[in-house]
N, C-alpha and C positions, 0 to 999 in steps of 0.2 A: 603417218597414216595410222590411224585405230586400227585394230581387230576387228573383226566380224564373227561373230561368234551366233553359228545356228543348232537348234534345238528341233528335236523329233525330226528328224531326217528319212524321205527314204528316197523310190528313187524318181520320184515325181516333184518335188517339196519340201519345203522345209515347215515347221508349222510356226518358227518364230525365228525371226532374223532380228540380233542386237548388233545396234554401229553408232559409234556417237553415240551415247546414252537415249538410243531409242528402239524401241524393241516394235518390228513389226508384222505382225500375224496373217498368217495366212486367213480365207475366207473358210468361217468356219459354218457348218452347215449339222443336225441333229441325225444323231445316232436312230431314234426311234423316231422315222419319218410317217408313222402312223398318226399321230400326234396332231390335230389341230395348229394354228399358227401361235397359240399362247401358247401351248405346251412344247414346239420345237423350239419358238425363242425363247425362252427356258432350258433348256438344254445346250442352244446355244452359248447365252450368258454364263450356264455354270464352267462350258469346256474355257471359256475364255476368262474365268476365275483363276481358275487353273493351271493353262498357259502365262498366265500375268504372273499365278506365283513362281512362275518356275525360269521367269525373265525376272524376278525381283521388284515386279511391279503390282501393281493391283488396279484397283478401276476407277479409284480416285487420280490417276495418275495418267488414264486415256486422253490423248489428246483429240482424237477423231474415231469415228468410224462412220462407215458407210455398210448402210442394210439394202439390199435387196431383196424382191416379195413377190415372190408368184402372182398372187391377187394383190392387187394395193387398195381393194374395197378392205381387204383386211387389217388396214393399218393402222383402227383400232384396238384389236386384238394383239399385235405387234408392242405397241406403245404400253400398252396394260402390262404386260411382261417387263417391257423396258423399265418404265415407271418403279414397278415392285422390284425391280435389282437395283435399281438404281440408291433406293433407301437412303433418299437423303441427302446423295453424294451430289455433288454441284457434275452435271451433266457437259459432254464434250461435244464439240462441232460434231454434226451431223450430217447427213444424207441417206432420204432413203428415196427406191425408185422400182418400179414395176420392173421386173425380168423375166423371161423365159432359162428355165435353165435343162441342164442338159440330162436329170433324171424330174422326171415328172411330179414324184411324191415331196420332193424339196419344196416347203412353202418358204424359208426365209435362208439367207446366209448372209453373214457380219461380218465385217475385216475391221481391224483394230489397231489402232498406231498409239504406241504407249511410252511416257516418260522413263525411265529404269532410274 
């Protein structure tokens, strides 16, 4: 049996779990929930730049995620964000799906399952 090897720990989560050369992320949700649905998923893409460097991965390298969206009229807005991170990279399975979540100002949050 592998290692499991997890990252930012506290005492709710872990915000990235590696096993088997797969590193997978917690749902990650925007710091400045002021922000419009273009400007939190942007924030969200960058935190999950971040967590990918720090599993050895990056976003060429995602094999899935799933987005959740407060409003999913906004999944325009959503996509325009995804699109501009994306920059070219050949894009992974997807899912995205209207939610309710359990602070109000949250318009999106992404979970992210990534190659290492």
């Amino acid at each position: 049996m592998s290692d499991i090897q997890k990252l930012e720990t506290n005492e709710k989560l872990s915000r990235v779990v590696i096993h088997q050369g797969v590193a997978y992320l917690s749902g990650l949700t925007a710091d400045d929930r002021s922000a419009d649905t273009f400007g939190q998923t942007l924030q969200v893409l960058r935190k999950a730049d971040i967590l990918l460097g720090k599993a050895q991965s990056d976003k060429s390298k995602i094999l899935s995620a799933q987005i959740w969206m407060r409003d999913i009229n906004e999944f325009d807005e959503m996509n325009r964000a995804w699109t501009t991170w994306l920059d070219g990279t050949v894009p992974p399975a997807r899912a995205t799906v209207g939610a309710t979540f359990a602070l109000a100002d949250i318009r999106v949050e992404i979970q992210f399952t990534a190659a290492v």
